[in-house]
C-alpha positions as CSV (number, residue, x, y, z in Angstrom):
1,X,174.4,122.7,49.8
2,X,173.2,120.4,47.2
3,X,175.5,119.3,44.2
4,X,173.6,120.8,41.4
5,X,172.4,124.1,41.0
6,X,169.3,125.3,38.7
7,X,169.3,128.4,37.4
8,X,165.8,130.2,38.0
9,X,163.4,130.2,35.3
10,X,161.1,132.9,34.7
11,X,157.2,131.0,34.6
12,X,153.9,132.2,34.6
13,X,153.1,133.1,38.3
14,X,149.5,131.4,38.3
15,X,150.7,128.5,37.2
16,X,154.0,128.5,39.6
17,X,151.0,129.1,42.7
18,X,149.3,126.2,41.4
19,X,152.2,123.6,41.0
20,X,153.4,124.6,44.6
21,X,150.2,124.2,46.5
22,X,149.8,120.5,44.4
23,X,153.6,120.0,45.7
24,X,152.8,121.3,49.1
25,X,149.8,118.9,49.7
26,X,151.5,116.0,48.4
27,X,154.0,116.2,50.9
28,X,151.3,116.4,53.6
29,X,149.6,113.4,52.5
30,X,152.9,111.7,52.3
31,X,153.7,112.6,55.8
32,X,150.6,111.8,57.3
33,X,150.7,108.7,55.7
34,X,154.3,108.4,56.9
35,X,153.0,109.2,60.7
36,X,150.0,106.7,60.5
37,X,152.4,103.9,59.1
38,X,154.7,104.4,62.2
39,X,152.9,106.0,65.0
40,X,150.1,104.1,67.9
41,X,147.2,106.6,67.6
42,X,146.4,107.4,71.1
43,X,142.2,107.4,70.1
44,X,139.8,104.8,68.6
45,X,138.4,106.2,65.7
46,X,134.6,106.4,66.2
47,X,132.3,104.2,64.1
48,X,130.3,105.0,61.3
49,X,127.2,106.7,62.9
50,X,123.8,104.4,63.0
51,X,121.2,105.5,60.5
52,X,118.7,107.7,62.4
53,X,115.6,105.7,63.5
54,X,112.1,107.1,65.3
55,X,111.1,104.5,68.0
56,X,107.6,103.4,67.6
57,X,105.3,106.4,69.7
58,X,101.9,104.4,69.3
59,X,100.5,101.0,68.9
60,X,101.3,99.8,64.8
61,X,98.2,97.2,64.3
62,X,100.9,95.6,61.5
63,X,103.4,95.1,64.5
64,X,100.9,93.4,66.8
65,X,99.9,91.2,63.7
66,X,103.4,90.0,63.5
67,X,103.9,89.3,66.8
68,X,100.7,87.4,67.0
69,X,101.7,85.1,63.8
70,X,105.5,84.6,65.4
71,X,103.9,83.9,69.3
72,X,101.1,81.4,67.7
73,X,103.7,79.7,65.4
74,X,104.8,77.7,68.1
75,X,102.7,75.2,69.1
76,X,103.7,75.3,72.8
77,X,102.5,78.8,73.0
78,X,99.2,77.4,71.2
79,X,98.9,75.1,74.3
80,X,99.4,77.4,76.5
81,X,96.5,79.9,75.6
82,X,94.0,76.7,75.5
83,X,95.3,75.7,79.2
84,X,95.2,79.1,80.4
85,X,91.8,79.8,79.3
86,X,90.3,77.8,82.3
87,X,92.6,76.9,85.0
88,X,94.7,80.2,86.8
89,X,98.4,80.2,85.6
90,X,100.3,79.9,88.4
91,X,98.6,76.7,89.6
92,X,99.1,75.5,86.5
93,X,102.9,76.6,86.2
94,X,103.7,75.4,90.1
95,X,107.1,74.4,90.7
96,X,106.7,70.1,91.8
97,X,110.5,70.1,92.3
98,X,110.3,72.6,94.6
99,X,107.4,71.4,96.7
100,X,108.9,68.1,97.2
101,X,111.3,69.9,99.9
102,X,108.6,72.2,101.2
103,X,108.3,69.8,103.7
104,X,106.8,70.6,106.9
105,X,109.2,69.5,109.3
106,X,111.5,71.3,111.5
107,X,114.0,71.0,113.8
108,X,114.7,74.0,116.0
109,X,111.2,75.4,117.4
110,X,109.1,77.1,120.3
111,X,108.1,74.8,122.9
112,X,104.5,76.2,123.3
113,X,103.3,77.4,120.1
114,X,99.5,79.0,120.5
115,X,96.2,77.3,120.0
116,X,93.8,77.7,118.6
117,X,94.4,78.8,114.8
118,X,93.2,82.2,114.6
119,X,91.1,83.9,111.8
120,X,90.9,87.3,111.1
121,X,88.1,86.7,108.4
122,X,87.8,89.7,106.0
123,X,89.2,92.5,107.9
124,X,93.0,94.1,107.7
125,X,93.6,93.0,111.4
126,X,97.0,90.7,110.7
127,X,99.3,93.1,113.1
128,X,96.5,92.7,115.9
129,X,96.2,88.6,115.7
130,X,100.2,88.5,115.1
131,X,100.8,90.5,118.4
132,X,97.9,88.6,120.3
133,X,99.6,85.0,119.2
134,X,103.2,86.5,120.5
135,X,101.4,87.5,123.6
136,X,98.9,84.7,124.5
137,X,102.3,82.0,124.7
138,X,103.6,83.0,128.2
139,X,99.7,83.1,129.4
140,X,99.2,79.4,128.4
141,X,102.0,78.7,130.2
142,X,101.1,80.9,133.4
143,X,97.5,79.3,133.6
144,X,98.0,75.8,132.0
145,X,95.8,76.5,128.9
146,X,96.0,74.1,126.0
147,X,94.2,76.8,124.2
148,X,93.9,80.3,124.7
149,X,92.9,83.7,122.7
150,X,93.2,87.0,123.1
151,X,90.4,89.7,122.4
152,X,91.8,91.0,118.5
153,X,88.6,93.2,118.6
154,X,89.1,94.8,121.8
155,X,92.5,96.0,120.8
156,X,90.8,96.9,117.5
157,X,88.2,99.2,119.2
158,X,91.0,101.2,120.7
159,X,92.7,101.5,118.1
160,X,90.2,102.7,115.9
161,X,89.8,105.4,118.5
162,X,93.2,106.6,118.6
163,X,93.9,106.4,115.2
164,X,90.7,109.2,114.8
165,X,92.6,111.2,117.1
166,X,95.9,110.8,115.4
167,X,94.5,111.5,111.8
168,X,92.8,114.9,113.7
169,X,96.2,115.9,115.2
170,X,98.0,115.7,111.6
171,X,95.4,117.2,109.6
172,X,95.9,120.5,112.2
173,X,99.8,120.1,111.8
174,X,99.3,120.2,108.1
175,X,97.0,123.0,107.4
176,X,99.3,125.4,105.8
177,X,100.0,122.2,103.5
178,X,98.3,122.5,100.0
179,X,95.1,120.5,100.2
180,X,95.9,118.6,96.6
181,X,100.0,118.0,98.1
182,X,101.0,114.5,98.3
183,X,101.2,114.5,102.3
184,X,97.9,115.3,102.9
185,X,96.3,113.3,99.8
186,X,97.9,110.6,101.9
187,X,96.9,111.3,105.5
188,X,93.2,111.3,103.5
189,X,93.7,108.4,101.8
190,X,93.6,106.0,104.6
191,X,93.3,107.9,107.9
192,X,92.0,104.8,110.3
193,X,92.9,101.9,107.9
194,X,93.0,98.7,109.6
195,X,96.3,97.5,109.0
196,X,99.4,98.5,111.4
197,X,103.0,97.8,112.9
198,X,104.2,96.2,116.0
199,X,105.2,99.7,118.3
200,X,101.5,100.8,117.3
201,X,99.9,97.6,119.3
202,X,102.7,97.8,121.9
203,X,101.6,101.4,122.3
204,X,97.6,100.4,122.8
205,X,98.7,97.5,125.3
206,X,99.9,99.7,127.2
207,X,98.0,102.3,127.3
208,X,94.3,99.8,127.1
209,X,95.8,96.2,128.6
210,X,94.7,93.0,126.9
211,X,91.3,91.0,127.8
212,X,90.3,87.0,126.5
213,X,88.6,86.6,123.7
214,X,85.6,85.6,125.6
215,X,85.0,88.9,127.4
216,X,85.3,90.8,124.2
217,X,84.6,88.5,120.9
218,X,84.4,89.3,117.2
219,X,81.2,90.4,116.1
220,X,80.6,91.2,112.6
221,X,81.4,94.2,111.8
222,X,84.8,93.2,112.8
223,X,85.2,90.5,111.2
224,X,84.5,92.3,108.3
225,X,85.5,95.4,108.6
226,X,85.2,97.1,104.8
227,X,81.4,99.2,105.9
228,X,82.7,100.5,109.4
229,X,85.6,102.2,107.5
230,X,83.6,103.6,104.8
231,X,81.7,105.5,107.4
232,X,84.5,106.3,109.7
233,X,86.8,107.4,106.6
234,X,84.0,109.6,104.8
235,X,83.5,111.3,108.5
236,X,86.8,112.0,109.2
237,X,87.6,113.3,105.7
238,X,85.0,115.5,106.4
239,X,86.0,116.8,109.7
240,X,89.3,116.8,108.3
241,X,88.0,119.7,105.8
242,X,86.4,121.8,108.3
243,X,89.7,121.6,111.1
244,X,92.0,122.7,107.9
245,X,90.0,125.8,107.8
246,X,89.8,126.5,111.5
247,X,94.1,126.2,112.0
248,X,94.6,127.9,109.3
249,X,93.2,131.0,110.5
250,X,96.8,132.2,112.7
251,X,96.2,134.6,116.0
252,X,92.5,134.2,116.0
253,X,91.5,133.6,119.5
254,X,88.2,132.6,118.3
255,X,89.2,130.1,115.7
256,X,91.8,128.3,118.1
257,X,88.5,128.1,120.4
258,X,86.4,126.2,117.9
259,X,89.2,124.4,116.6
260,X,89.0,122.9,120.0
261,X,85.6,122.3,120.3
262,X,85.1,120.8,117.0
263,X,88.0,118.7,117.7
264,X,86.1,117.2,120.3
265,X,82.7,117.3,118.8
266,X,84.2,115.0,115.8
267,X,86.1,112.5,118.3
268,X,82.9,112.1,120.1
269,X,80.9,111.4,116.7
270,X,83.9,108.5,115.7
271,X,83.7,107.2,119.4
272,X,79.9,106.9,119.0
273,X,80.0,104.9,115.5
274,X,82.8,102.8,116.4
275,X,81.2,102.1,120.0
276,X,77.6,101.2,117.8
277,X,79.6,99.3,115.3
278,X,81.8,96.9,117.5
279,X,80.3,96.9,120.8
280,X,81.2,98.7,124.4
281,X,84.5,97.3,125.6
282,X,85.9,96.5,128.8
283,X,86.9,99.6,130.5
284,X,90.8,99.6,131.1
285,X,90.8,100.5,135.0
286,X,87.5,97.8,135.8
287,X,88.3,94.4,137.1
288,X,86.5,91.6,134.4
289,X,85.9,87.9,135.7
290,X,87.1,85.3,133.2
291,X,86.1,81.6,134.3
292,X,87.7,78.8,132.3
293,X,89.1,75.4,132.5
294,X,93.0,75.0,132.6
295,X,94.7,71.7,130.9
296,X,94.0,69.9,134.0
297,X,89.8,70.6,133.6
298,X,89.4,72.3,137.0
299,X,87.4,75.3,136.8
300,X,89.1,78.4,137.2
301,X,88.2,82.4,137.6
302,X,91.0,85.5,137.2
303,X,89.8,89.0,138.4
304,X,91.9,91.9,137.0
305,X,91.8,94.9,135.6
306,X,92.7,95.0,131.3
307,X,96.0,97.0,132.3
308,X,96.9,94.7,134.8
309,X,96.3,91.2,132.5
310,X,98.2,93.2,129.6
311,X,101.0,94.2,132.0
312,X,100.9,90.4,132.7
313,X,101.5,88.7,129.9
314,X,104.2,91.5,129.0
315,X,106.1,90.8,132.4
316,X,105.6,86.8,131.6
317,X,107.7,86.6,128.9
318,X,110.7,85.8,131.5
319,X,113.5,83.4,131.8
320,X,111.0,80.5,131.5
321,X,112.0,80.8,127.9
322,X,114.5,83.5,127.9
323,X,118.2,83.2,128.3
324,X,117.8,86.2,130.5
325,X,116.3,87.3,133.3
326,X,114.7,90.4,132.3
327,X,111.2,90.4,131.4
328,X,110.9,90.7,127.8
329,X,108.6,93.8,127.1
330,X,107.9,96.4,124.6
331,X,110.6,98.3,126.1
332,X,112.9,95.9,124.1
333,X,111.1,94.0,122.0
334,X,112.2,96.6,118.1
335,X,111.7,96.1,114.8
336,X,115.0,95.2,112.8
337,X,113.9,95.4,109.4
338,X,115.7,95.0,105.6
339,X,115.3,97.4,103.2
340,X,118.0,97.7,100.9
341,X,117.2,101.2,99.3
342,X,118.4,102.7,102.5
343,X,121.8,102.5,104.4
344,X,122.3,100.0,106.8
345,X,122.7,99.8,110.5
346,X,120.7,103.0,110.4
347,X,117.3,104.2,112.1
348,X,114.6,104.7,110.5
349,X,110.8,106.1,111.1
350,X,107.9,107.0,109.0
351,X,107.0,111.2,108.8
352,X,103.2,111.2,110.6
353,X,102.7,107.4,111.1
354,X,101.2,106.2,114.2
355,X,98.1,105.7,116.4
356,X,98.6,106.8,120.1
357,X,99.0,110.4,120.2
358,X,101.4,110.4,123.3
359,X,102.7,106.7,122.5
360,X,106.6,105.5,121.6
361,X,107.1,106.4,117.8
362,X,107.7,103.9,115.1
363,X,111.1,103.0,114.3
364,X,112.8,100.5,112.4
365,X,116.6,99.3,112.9
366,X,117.9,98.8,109.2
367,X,120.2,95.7,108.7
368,X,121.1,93.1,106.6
369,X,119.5,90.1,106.9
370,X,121.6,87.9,107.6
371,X,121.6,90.3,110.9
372,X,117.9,90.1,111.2
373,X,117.8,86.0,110.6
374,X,120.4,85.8,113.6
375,X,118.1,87.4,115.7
376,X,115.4,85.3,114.9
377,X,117.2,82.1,115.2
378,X,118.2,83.0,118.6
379,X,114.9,84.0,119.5
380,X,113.4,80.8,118.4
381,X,116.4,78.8,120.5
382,X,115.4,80.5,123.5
383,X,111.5,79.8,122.7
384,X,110.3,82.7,122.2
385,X,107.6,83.5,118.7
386,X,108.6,86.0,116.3
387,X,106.3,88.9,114.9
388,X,107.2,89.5,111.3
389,X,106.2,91.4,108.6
390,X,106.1,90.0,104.7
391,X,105.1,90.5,101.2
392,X,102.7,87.7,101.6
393,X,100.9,87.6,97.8
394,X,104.3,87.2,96.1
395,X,104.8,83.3,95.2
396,X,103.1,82.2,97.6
397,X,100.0,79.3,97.8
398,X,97.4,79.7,100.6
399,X,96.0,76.5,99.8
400,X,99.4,74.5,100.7
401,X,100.7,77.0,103.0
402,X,103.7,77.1,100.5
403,X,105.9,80.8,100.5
404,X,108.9,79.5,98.0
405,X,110.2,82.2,95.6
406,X,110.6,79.4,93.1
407,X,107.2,78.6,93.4
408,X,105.9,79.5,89.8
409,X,107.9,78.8,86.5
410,X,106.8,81.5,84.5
411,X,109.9,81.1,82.1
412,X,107.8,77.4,81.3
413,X,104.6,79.3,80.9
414,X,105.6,82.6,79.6
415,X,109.0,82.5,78.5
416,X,109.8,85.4,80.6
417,X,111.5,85.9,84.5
418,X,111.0,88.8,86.8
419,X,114.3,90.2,86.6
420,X,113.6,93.4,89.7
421,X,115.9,92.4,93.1
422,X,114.5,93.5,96.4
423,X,115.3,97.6,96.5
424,X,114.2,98.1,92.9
425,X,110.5,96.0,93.7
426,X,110.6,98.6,96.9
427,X,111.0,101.6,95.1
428,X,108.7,100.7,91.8
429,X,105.7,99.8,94.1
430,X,106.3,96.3,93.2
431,X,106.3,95.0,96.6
432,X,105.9,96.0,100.1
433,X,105.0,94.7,103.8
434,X,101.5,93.9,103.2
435,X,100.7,91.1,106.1
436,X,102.0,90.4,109.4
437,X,102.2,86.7,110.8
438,X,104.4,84.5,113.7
439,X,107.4,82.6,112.6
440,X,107.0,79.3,116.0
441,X,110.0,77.1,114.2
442,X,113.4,76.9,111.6
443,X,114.8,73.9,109.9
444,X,118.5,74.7,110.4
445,X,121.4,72.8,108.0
446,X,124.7,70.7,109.5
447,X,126.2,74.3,109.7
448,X,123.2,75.8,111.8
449,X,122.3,77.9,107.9
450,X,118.5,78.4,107.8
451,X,116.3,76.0,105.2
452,X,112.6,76.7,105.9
453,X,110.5,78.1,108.4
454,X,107.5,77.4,110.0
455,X,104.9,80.2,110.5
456,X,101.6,81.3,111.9
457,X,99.3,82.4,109.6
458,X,95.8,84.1,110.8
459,X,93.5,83.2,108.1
460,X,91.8,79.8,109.7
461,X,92.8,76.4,109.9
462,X,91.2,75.6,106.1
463,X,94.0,78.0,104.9
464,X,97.4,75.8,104.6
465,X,98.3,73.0,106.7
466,X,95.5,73.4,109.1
467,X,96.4,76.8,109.5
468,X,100.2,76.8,109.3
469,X,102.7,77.5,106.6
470,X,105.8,77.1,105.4
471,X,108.6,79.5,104.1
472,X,111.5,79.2,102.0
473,X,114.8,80.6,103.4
474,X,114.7,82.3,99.8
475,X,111.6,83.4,100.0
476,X,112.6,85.5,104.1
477,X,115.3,87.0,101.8
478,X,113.1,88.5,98.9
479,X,110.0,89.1,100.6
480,X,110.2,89.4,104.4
481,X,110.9,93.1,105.5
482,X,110.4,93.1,109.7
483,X,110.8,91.0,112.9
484,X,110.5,92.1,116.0
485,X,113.1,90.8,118.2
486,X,114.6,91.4,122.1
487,X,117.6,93.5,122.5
488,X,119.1,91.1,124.3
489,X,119.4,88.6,120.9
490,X,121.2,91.1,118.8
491,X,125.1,92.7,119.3
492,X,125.5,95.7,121.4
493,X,126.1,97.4,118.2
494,X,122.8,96.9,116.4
495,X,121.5,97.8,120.4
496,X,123.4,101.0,119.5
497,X,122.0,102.2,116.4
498,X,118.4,102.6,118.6
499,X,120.3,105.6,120.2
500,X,120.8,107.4,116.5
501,X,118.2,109.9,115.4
502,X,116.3,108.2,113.0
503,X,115.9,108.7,109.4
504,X,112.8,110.2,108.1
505,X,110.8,108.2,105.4
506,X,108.1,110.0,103.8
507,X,104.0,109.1,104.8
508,X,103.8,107.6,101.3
509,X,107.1,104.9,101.7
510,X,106.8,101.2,101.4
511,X,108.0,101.1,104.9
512,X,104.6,103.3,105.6
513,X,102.6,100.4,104.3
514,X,100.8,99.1,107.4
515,X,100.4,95.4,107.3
């Protein structure tokens, strides 16, 4: 108890309330001050909140005005705009530095690398003259040929064919699909475009063989190809139409019969416009007679059959350049490919995307690429080509031959740097595979790392170094996407992931985009 004592006091009640709720919160401020002094909060206060602030919804002519007066207040920007105006920007903002070790010398390569320079002129053919170079190397070597081309167009005849067929067969599949549905927007966006991947030629060698070039040449609606597809593409979307109806039409005996019949009816109109267009080819089962010269100038003749020439030049890919001795064929020849949106050491395939009806299915093997430049290194050692697939537009010069992804300075130009890496250019539409070429040769450092590579393009000797380029190791890391490479060059466990059931892209994927 306390040592004095206060005798109660009679007060007015109000004014007692009001003196003990003042005493009452006193005592509370001095105690929270108290706890604040002597206590470690356990929260971070939150900061005073930003004023509110509408972004900008439309175009402010006052804002573009600034910007204007700030960009044109610095006299390098001024230069810019004058040097712009005439010359295009990236010539103008090439990367010297970087050319100076674009150098065209390598020294791990092929021992035979074909001849003559192709030139697929203005048609979408790439795939078709990248398979044909891989193929024709063991041929030159079989008949002592210092040149030697294969028939692009004869290939492309078939395929042109097929791919008819194909478009038909999914058109059916999809009838119960809505008409304005991305699938089938798709499958009638491009239904016999010219571009492809590698099992879609392995599937028409096999099926149609391989002739020369001389037995089957370009004519001119091949080499440019842009008027044969308009036709072909506004028949098929026709067709396309009138099939939808007939397969929709479930249990009708009737229907399924004309479904049928017009199926045919249309096949036979694309076989006849594509036959007008390009030319009757070699039948497949009917021996041709090619005459030519070998290296030595005697005059030769081969009789044989398309299939059997095509079965040829598969089976003579042998240990005359392989570490093996198993034939390299399309049986083992895959695509590894690198695309980063999707998990690794995984199989992958394209929903609807393919040519030969009754043909092997595409499929990729997913890997890093470090994985995927192994495989070509050791395919190179052991002298084989590779078939590879690229972004080919993206810092790239067709007059040099020059694929460096620090080709351009656009920070000197433009004050600005593409900032996207290689899964975010994939799934923004940025980039794709959009052309298919042959890599013949690697410069490889002290430590066997890759520098450069040298590779066959198909666009004429005029484009590049008489034809050939040269790409940055870079440059394979950001923009190449596919090459097709022997099981017998990769570990038994990328060998294994062929066994998995693939992984289903949609028609419309980057990895759809035919090169």
């Amino acid at each position: 108890m306390g040592t004095t004592y206060s005798k109660p006091e009679s007060v007015n009640e109000k004014a007692r309330g009001t003196k003990m709720i003042t005493a009452e919160v006193k005592r509370e401020q001095i105690t929270h001050i108290t706890s604040q002094a002597c206590e470690t909060p356990d929260y971070v206060a939150a900061p005073p909140p930003y004023p509110a602030q509408e972004r900008a919804r439309s175009v402010a002519i006052s804002r573009l005005e600034n910007w204007s007066e700030n960009l044109l207040s610095d006299t390098k920007n001024r230069l810019a705009i004058s040097t712009f105006a005439s010359q295009p920007y990236d010539a103008l903002l090439t990367n010297t530095q970087s050319l100076q070790s674009d150098l065209h010398v390598f020294n791990t390569a092929v021992p035979i690398e074909g001849a003559p320079i192709t030139n697929q002129r203005s048609s979408g053919r790439c795939w078709l003259f990248a398979a044909t170079n891989v193929f024709r190397v063991p041929l030159m070597k079989a008949y002592q040929l210092k040149e030697f081309e294969l028939s692009q167009a004869y290939l492309f005849y078939w395929d042109k064919i097929e791919k008819a067929n194909w478009f038909f067969e999914q058109i059916i599949a999809t009838a119960d699909e809505e008409l304005s549905g991305r699938l089938v927007q798709k499958l009638l966006e491009d239904p016999v475009t010219d571009g492809g991947q590698w099992d879609m030629v392995a599937n028409l060698v096999q099926k149609y063989g391989l002739v020369p070039h001389a037995l089957y040449p370009d004519n001119y609606n091949a080499q440019n190809s842009s008027k044969l597809n308009w036709l072909l593409t506004a028949k098929l979307r026709e067709h396309a139409l009138i099939l939808r109806k007939l397969a929709a039409k479930k249990g009708d005996d009737h229907a399924a019969h004309t479904l049928a019949v017009s199926k045919d009816r249309f096949l036979k109109e694309i076989h006849s416009i594509v036959t007008m267009l390009l030319g009757p080819p070699p039948n497949p089962d009917h021996k041709f007679g090619w005459q030519y010269y070998d290296s030595n100038g005697t005059a030769r003749e081969l009789r044989k059959t398309p299939l059997e020439f095509g079965q040829q030049a598969l089976r003579s890919q042998t240990r005359i350049y392989s570490r093996s001795s198993a034939p390299v064929s399309p049986g083992r020849l895959f695509s590894l490919v690198n695309d980063p949106r999707n998990e690794y050491n995984r199989l992958l395939t394209v929903d609807k995307l393919g040519n030969v009806l009754e043909g092997q299915p595409l499929t990729y093997v997913n890997v890093e690429m470090p994985t995927l430049k192994k495989a070509v290194i050791a395919m190179l050692k052991a002298g084989h080509p590779v078939f590879f697939g690229c972004d080919v537009g993206k810092f790239s010069n067709q007059k040099l031959g020059v694929m460096d992804a620090d080709l351009t300075d656009l920070t000197l130009g433009f004050n600005v740097s593409l900032g996207m890496n290689k899964a975010e250019r994939l799934s923004s539409g940025e980039s794709a595979m959009t052309h298919a070429m042959v890599i013949t040769a690697v410069h490889l450092s002290e430590n066997d790392e890759p520098i450069r590579w040298r590779v066959e393009n198909s666009w004429g000797e005029t484009a590049g170094n008489k034809g050939w380029f040269v790409m940055t190791d870079r440059w394979m890391d950001e923009y190449t996407y596919q090459a097709v490479v022997d099981s017998n060059f990769v570990s038994a466990e990328v060998r294994s992931i062929l066994k998995q059931t693939p992984q289903v892209l949609p028609r419309w994927d980057p990895m759809g985009v035919l090169a």
